[in-house]
N, C-alpha and C positions, 0 to 999 in steps of 0.2 A: 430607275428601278421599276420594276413590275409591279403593277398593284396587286394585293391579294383577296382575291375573291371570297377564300373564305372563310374570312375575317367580321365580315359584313354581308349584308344580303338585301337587294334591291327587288320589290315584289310590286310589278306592274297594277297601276290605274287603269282607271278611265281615259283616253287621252282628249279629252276634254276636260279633263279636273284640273285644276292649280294645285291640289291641294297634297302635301308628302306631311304622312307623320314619321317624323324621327324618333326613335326608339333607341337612344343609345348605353342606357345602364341596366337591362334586361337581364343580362347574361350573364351565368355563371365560370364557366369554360375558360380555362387556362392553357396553355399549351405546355408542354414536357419540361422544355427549354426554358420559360419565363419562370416556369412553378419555382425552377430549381434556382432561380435567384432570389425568390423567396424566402425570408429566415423563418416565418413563423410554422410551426409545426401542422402536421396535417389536422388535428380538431382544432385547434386556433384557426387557423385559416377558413375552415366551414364556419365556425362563430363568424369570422371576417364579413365572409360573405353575404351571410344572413342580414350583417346589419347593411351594408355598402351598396346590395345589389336591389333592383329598382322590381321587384319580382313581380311576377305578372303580367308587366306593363305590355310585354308582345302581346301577351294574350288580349287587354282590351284592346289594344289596334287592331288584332285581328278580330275582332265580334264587331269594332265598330266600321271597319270595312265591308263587314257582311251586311251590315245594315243599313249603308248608306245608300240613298241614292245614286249617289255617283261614286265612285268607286274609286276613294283618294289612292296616290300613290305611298308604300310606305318601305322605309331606310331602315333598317335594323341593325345594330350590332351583335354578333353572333356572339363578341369574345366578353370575357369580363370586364369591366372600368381598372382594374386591379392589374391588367395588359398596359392597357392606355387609357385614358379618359377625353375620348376625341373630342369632348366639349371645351376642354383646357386651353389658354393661350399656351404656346411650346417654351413661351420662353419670359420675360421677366416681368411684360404687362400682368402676369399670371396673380391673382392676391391669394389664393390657394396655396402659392407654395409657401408661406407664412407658416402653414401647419403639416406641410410635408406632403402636399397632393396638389403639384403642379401635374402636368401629362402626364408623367411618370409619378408615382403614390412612393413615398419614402419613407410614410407614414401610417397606423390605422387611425379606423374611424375615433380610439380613445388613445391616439398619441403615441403607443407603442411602434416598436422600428419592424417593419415593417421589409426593405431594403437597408442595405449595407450602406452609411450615410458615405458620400463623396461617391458614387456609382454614378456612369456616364447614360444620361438618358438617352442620347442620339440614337443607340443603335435600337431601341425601341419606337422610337420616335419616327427615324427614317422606314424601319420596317412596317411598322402598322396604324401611325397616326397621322403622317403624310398622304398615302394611298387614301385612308378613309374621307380625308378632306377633300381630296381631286375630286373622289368617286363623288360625295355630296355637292359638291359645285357641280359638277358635269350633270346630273340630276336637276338641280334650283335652274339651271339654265337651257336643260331640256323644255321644263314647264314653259319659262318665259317665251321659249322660240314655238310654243304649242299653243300658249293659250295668254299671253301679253302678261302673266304674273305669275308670282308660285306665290305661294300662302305655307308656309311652315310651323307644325303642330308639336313641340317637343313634350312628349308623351314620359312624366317623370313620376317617380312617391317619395315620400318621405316618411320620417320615424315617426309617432305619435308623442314621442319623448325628443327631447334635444337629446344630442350626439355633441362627445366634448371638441370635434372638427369642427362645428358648426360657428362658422364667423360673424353672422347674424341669427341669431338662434332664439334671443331674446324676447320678442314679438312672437304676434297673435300666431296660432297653429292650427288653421282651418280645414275644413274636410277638404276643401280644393283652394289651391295657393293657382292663383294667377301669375306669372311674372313675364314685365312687360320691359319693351325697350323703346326712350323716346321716340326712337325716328324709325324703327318697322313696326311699333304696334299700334294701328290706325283706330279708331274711339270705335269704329264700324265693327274690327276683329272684336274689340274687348267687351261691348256689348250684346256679340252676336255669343261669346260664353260666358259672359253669366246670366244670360236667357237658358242657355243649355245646361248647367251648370246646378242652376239655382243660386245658394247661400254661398259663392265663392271669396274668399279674399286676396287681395292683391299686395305682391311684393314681400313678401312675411309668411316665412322664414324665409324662402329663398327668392331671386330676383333675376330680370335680364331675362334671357332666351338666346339660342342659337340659330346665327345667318354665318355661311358662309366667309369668310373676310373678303372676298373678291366682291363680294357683294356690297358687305355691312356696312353703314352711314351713306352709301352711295347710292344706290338703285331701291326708291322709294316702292316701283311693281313690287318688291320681296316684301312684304309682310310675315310677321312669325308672332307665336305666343307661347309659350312653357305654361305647361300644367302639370302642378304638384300635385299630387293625390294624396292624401294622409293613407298609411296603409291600413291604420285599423280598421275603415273603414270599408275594406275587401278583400283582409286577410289576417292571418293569423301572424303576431309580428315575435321576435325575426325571423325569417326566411320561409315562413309556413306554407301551409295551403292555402289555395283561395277559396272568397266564399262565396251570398249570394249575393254581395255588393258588386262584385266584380261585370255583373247582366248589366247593373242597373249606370253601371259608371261608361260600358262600352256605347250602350242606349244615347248616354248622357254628349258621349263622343262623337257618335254618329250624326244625332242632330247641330252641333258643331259643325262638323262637315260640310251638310248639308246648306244651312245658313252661307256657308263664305263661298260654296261652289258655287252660288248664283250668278 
């Protein structure tokens, strides 16, 4: 199958950087065809969104690539998580589908249905959650034949309130959540943000980060780190405007950046 271009959006570095921020819960955009397997109604759905969609977060990639020195590469998703959620296992390693948001969401953010339960994910899955992952692999391994590593940034927010999805939700709720993964998050990444960062916490509420699986446990070059953002503190929650946190959190990214392209 053809990959779909655009689905996602690849926006050129420095080729000298390692470094790709991933942006995959940004986007609100539904296509015609998915909406309509949708059951929930059209202001249900905008509610949906507001709480599920990562808002913003293109935007600080993009102020923190304006700022960087070196000019990481960064991965976007154009479509909504509410499509696919390319960060998902596709299949039963997944512990998200416990609450109905394995790749395919069969659920909202407060449990209601969301899809028709017993609906086949495949033909979502093969359509736009396959292609995204080649596309990000073929990416992670461009870096490494460029510059001997890639360094991946997952660029996420979260609620300032728990969400009743939330499987770990329990724990501290910091202006910026670290989450780290044994074997790509080197002590080197994880200090180089919370120098940038300042007051960060790690692992709480949310945890892990995304490599590739061609990659993942295997090829130690890939480094990555996930960064949660609390939203209150760069926007109006849910789904709002942004504010003037939004300069100061791209700043905060930039010099991240900078730190690990050395």
């Amino acid at each position: 199958m053809t990959d779909a271009p655009h689905s996602f959006e690849l926006l050129a570095g420095a080729g000298r950087s390692p470094v790709i921020l991933h942006v995959p819960h940004s986007a609100r955009e539904i296509p015609d065809d998915v909406r309509a397997g949708i059951v929930l109604g059209d202001e249900e759905l905008e509610r949906e969104l507001g709480h599920i969609t990562d808002a913003h977060t293109a935007e600080i990639a993009e102020g923190a690539a304006g700022l960087a020195g070196v000019t990481p590469w960064r991965f976007v998703n154009r479509l909504s998580r509410l499509v696919v959620d390319p960060e998902r296992f596709p299949d039963e390693r997944e512990e998200m589908r416990a609450v109905g948001m394995g790749a395919v969401y069969t659920r909202t953010t407060h449990g209601d249905v969301l899809r028709p339960e017993g609906i086949d994910p495949e033909p979502l899955v093969e359509r736009y959650f396959r292609p995204y992952a080649r596309a990000m692999t073929r990416v992670v391994a461009d870096r490494l034949a460029a510059t001997g590593r890639a360094v991946i940034v997952d660029v996420h927010s979260y609620p300032s309130r728990r969400l009743p999805y939330e499987l770990h939700g329990d724990g501290p709720r910091p202006a910026v959540c670290l989450g780290t993964d044994p074997f790509h998050t080197s002590p080197g990444l994880l200090d180089a943000a919370r120098e940038a960062f300042g007051d960060a916490g790690l692992d709480s509420p949310f945890s892990g980060t995304y490599v590739p699986l061609e990659f993942y446990g295997k090829r130690p070059e890939v480094s990555a780190l996930m960064v949660e953002i609390r939203r209150d503190t760069y926007m109006t929650e849910p789904g709002g405007p942004a504010g003037a946190g939004l300069e100061r959190l791209a700043g905060a990214l930039a010099r991240l950046v900078d730190a690990v392209s050395r």
